[in-house]
C-alpha positions as CSV (number, residue, x, y, z in Angstrom):
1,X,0.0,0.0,0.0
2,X,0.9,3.6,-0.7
3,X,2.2,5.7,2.1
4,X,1.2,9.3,1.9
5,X,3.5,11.9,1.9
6,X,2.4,15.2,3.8
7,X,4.2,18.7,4.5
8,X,4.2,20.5,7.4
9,X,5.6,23.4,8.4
10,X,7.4,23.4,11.8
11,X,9.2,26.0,13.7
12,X,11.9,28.2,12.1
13,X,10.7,27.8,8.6
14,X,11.7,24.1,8.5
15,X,9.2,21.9,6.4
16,X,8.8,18.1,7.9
17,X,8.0,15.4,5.1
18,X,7.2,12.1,6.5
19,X,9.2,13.2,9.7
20,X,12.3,13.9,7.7
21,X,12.9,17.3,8.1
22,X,14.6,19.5,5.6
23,X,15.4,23.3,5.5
24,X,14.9,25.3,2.3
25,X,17.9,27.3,3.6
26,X,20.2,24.9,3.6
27,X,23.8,24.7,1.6
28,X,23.0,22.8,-1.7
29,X,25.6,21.8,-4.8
30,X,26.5,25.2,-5.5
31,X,27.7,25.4,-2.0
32,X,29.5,22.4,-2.6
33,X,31.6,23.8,-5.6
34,X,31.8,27.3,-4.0
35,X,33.3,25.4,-1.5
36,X,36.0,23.1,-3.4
37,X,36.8,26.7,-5.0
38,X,37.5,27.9,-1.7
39,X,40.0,25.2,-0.9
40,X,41.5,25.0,-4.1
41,X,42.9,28.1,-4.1
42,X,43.6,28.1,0.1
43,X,45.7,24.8,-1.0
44,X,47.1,26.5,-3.8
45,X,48.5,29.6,-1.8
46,X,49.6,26.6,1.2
47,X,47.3,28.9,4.0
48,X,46.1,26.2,6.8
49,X,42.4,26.4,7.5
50,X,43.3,28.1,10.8
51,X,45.1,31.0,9.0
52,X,42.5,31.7,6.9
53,X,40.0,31.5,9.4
54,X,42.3,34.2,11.6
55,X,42.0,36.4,8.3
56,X,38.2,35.8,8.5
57,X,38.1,36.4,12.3
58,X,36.0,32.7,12.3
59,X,36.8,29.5,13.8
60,X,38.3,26.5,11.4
61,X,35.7,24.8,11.8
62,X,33.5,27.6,10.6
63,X,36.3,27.5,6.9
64,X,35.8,23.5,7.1
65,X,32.2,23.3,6.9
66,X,32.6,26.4,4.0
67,X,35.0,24.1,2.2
68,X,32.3,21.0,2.6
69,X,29.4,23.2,1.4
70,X,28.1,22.3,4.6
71,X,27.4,26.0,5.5
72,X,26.5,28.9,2.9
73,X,29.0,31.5,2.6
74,X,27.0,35.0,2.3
75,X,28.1,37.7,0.5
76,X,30.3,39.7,2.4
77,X,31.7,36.8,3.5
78,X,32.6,35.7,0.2
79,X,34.3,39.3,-0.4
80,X,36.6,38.7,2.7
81,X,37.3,35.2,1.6
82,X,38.5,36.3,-2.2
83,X,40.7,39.2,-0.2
84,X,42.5,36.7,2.0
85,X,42.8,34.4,-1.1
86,X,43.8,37.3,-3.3
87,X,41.4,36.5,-6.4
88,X,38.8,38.2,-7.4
89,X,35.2,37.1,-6.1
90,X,33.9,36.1,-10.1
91,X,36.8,33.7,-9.2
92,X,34.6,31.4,-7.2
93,X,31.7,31.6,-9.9
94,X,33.6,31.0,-13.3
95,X,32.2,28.5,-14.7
96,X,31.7,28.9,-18.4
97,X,34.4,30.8,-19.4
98,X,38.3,29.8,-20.4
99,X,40.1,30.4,-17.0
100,X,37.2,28.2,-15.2
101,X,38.5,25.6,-16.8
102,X,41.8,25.6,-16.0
103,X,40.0,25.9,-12.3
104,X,38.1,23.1,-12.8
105,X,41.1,20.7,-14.4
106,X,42.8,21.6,-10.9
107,X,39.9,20.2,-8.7
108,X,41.6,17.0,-8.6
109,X,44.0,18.2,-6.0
110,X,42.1,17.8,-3.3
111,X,44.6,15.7,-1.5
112,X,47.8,16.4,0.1
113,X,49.6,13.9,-2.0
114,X,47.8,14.9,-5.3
115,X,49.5,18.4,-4.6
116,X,52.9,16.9,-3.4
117,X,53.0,14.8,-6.9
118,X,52.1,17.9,-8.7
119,X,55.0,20.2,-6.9
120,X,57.4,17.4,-7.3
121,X,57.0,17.2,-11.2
122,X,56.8,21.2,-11.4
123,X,60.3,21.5,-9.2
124,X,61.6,18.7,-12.3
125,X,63.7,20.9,-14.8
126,X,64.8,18.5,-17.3
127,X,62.3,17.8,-19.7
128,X,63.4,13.9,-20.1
129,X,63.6,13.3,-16.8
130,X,59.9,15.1,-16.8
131,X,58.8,12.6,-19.6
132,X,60.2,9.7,-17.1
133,X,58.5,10.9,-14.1
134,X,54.8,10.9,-16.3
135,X,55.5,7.2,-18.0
136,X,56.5,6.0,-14.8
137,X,53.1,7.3,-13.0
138,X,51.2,6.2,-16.1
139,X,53.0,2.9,-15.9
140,X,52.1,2.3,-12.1
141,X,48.6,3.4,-12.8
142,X,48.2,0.6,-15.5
143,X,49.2,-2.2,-13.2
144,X,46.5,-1.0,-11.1
């Protein structure tokens, strides 16, 4: 048998579905991305969570749950986070244009060892021994 679904609205503006309740206010997939933007470049510039937080005059927690999508970043908020990063705010909105994609090929670093591979191979000056380092990753992730 069918179950019926009903909505309810329950103190401070969250609506209840089957008791499962949900807030129309709460961080969605664009938060998400904002978020991985936010890290990318904090990563990028090697600024802990707890220095940028100190910048922000907010807890790390506060920049981890920003970085998770977990929390909505407002507006001004946003404007002190691209001055602590040094990029423009569009930065964290690109998305059809040429430098978002350069942004969005970088994404992948969202380890620590993705980035330690990456600096290793940029500190590489000799362009064999770059070619090496590449067939040897690409060799290793073969075997897989």
């Amino acid at each position: 048998m069918a179950r019926k679904t009903t909505l309810r609205v329950i103190s401070g503006g969250k609506k209840k579905t089957n008791d499962v309740p949900t807030n129309t206010r709460s961080a969605g997939k664009y938060d998400v991305e904002l978020g991985k933007r936010i890290r990318l470049r904090r990563v990028e510039l090697d600024i802990s969570q707890s220095d940028l937080a100190d910048k922000l005059g907010v807890s790390f927690q506060q920049v981890q749950k920003y970085e998770k999508g977990v929390n909505r970043v407002g507006a001004s908020r946003l404007q002190q986070i691209a001055t602590a990063l040094d990029v423009p705010v569009t930065f964290f909105y690109e998305s059809q244009t040429r430098g978002a994609k350069e942004v969005d090929s970088l994404l992948f670093i969202d380890s620590a060892f993705s980035l330690r591979l990456l600096r290793a191979y940029a500190s590489v000056k000799n362009q064999a021994v770059q070619r090496q380092f590449v067939s040897l990753i690409e060799s290793i992730a073969a075997n897989e």
